[in-house]
C-alpha positions as CSV (number, residue, x, y, z in Angstrom):
1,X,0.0,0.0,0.0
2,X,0.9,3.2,-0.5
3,X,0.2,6.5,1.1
4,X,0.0,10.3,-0.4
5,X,-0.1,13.3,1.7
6,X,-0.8,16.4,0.4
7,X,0.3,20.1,2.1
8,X,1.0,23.5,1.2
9,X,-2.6,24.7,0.2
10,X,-4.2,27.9,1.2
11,X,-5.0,30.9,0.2
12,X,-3.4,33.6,-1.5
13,X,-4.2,36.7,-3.4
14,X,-3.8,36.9,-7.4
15,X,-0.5,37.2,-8.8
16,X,1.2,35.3,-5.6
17,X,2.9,31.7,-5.2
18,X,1.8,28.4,-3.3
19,X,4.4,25.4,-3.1
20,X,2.2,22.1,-2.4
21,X,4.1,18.9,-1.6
22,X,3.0,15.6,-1.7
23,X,4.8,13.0,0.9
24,X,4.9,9.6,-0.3
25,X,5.4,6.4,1.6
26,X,4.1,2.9,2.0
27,X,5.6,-0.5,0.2
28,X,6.7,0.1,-3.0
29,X,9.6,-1.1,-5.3
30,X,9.5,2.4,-7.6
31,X,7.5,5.3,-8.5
32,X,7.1,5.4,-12.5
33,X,5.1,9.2,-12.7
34,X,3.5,11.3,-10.4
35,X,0.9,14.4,-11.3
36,X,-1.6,16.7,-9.8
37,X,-4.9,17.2,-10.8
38,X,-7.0,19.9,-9.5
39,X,-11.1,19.7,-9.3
40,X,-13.0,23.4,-9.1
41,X,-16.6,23.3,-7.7
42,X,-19.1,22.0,-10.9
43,X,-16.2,20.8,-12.9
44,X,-14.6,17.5,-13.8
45,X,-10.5,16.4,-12.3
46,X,-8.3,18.2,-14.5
47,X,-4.6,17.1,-15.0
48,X,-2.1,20.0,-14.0
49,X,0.8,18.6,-14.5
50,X,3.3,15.0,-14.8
51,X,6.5,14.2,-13.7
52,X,7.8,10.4,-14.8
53,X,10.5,8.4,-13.1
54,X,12.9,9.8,-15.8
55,X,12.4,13.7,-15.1
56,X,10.3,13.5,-17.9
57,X,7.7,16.6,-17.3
58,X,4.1,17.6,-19.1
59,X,1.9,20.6,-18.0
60,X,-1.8,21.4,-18.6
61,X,-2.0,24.9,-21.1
62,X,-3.1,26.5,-19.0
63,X,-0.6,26.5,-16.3
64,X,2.4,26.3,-18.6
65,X,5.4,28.7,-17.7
66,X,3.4,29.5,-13.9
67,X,4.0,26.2,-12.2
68,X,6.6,23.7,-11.9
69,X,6.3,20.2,-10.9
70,X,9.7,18.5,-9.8
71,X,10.7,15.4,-7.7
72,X,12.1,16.6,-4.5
73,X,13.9,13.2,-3.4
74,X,12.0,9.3,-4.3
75,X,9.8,9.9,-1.4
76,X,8.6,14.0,-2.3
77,X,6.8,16.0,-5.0
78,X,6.5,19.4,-4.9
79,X,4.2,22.0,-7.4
80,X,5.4,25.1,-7.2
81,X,2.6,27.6,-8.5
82,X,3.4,31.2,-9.3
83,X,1.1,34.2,-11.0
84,X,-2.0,32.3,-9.9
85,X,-5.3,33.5,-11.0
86,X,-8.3,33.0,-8.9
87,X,-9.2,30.2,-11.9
88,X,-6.7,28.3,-10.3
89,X,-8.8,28.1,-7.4
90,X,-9.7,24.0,-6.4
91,X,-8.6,21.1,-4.4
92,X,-5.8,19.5,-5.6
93,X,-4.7,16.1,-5.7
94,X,-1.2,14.3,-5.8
95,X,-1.2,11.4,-7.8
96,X,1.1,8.3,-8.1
97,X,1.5,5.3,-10.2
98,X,3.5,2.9,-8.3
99,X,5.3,-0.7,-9.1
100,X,4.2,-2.5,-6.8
101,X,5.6,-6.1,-7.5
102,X,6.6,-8.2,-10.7
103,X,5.3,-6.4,-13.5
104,X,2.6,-4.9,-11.3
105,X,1.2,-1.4,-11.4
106,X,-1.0,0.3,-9.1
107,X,-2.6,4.0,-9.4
108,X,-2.5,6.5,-6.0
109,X,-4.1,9.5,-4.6
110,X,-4.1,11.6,-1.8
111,X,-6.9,13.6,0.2
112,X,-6.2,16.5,-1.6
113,X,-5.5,20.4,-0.7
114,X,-7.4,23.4,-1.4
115,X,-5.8,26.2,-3.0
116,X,-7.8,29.4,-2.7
117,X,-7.1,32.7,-5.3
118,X,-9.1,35.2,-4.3
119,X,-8.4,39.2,-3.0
């Protein structure tokens, strides 16, 4: 099992920064990717942004060039969000896909954080 612990959320006017991380433990041989989605009130989970084992990192148009996902250490994932717009507002959720044994994959979430834009 693994577990994912979001922190970091809050809120904060337009045009400042957030750092979220997301603490990750629990039996696992490696972590292949991790994101964050985000889910505002009335709308669907939305991916933010990826980050795979190799570095590798995708972000959602709409937050390209503001925030930065990066791997921390194997156990740590951090979003750093800057110029955020109060359309940024939601909770957001860290997200892992796990090995878990011989050629076994398993999908992870956390509880998720709310992030708050507003003046």
């Amino acid at each position: 099992q693994v577990q994912l612990v979001e922190s970091g959320g809050g809120l904060v006017q337009p045009g400042g920064s957030l750092r979220l991380s997301c603490a990750i433990s629990g039996r696992f041989i490696s972590i292949v990717s991790n994101a964050w989605y985000r889910q505002a009130p009335g709308k669907e989970r939305e991916l933010v942004a990826s980050i795979t084992s190799g570095t590798s990192t995708d972000y959602a148009a709409s937050v390209k060039g503001r925030f930065t996902i990066s791997r921390e250490n194997a156990n740590m994932v951090t979003l750093r969000m800057n110029s955020l717009k109060p359309e940024d507002t939601a909770v957001y959720y860290c997200n892992a896909e796990a090995l878990t044994g011989w050629n076994q994959r398993k999908v992870y979430w956390g509880q998720g954080t709310q992030v708050t834009v507003s003046s």
